[in-house]
Structures are given as C-alpha cells and as structure tokens.
N, C-alpha and C positions, 0 to 999 in steps of 0.2 A: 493593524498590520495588514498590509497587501496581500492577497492571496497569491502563490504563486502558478505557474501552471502546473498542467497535469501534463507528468512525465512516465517512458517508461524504463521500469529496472529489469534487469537480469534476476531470477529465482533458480538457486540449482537444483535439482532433486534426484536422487534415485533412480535406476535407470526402470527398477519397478514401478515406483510411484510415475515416471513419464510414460512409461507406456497404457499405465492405469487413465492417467489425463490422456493422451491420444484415443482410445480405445471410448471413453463417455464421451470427449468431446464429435468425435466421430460419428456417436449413436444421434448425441442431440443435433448433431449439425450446425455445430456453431464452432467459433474458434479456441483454443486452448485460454487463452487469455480470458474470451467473453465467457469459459465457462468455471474460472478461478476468480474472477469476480460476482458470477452468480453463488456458488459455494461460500466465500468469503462474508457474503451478503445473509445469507439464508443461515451462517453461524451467527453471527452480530444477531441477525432477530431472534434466534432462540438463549441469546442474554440473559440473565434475572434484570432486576433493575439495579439491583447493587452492582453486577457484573460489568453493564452499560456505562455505569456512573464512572468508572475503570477503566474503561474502554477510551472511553471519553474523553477521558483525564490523561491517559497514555499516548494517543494518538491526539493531541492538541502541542504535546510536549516535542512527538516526531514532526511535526507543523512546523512548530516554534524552530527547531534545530534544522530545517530543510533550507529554512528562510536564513539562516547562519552563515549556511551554505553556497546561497546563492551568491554570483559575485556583483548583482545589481545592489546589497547588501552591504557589500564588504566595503571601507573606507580605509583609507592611507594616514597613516601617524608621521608627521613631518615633524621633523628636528626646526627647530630656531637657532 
C-alpha cells in the first residue's frame, strides 16, 4: 500500500487544556503543534510492549482507513 502524505487535522480542546498547550509551548519555544507531537512521542515510548504491539495494531488500521479515504484511492462502479 502507498504511503500517503502527511497531513494536517484540526484537534479541539478545552479552552484550559489550550491555554496549558500555549503556556509550555511558549516556555519551550517551539510551536503548539511541534510540541504535541513531542508529548505524543515521549507517551508511545513509555508503552509496555504489549501496549506498543496495540498501538501498532490501531494506528496501522487508521492507516489502512486514511487510504480509504483518499480520493487517488477511490474507483467508479460503472453499469453495463
């Protein structure tokens, strides 16, 4: 299967939890984004390995369904 590109989405949150994200990412001087993907990262490595193997399993299946998605994917069912 093609890999598809990296896109990005909209996350809603809390107007607590965004001011929490402004407020660290501000400290580290990085951007909100670069610093939800270092968090995101730094949870994944504290996995067990059962946990990983999960993980893995879960987000290969959000993979598989993105690619569903895409319309370079999608094919036409024509009548005869």
């Amino acid at each position: 299967m093609a890999k598809h590109k990296n896109y990005t989405t909209s996350v809603s949150l809390s107007n607590v939890a965004r001011n929490k994200l402004i407020a660290l990412a501000n400290m580290e001087e990085i951007t909100q984004k670069e610093l939800l993907n270092k968090l995101i990262d730094k949870e994944i490595d504290q996995l067990n390995s059962k946990d990983k193997g999960i993980y893995a399993y879960i987000l290969k299946a959000i993979e598989i369904k993105d690619e569903f998605r895409n319309p370079k994917c999608q094919f036409k069912l024509e009548r005869k």
